[in-house]
N, C-alpha and C positions, 0 to 999 in steps of 0.2 A: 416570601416569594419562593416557589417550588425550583428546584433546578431542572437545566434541559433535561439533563437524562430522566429523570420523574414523568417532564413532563411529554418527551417527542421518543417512548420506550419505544411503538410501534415504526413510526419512521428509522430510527437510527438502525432497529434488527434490519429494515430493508437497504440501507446504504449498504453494512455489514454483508447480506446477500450478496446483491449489487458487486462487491468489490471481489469476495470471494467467487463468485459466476466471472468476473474477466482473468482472475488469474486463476481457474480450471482449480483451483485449491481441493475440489470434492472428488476430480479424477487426478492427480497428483499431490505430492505433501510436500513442493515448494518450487522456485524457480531460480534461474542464474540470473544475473545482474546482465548479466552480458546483451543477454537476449531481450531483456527489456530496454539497453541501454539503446538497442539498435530495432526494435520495432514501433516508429511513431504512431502507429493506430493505436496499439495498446496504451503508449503512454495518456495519449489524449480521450480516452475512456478513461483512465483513471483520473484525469485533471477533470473529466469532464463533472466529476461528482461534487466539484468545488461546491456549487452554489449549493445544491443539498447539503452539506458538510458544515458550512458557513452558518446555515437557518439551523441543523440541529441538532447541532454540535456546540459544547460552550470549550472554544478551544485559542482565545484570540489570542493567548502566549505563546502558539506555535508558529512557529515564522512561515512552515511549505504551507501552512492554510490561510494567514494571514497578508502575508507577501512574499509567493511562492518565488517569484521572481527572483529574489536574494541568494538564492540557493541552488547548489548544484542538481540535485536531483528532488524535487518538490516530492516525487509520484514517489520515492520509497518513500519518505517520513509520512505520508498519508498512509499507505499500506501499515506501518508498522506502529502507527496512532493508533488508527480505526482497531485494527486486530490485536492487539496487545493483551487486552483486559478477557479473551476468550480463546487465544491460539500463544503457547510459549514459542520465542520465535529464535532461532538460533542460527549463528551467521557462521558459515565456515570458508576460507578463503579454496578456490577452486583455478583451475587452470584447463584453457582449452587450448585445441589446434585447428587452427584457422587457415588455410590455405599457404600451409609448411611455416605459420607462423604462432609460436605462443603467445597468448591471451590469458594475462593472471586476472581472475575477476572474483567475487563473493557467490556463493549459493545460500539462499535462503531457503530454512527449512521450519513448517509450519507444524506444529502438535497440539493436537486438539485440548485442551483442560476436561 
């Protein structure tokens, strides 16, 4: 029996696309937590790739794809699944100023292999 990735190579590069095209990753090299934590469009574009993820992706030991619901932020552990094996991904802790108030959050930073 051939494995997904053998057999869904085509499909998965398009998820790949797909995820990279919502997070601008070709016109920036990464994002703040922050801003994802607080824009629900974006999150629910990136949930939205579940059921493609699910068909072709062999990934049923990861809990945000399996029962996203468990978990505090499903939409990074997808990003940081899917991109892993093609992008070194590097977390640096960050801090903003929000309306005279600090906001300690993570910046993600994505590097091509």
């Amino acid at each position: 029996m051939r494995l997904k990735n053998e057999l869904y190579d085509d499909e998965q590069s398009k998820i790949k696309k797909d995820l990279i095209d919502i997070l601008e990753l070709n016109n920036k090299n990464g994002f703040i937590l922050y801003h994802i934590d607080n824009d629900d469009e974006l999150k629910s574009k990136i949930m939205g790739l579940l059921p493609k993820i699910r068909t072709f992706y062999s990934m049923s030991k990861i809990t945000a794809i399996s029962t996203p619901e468990k978990i505090k932020r499903p939409y990074i552990s997808i990003i940081r699944h899917i991109l892993k094996n093609d992008y070194d991904i590097l977390s640096t802790e960050h801090t903003l100023k929000i309306d005279d108030k600090i906001i300690r959050t993570k910046r993600y930073v994505f590097i091509k292999r």
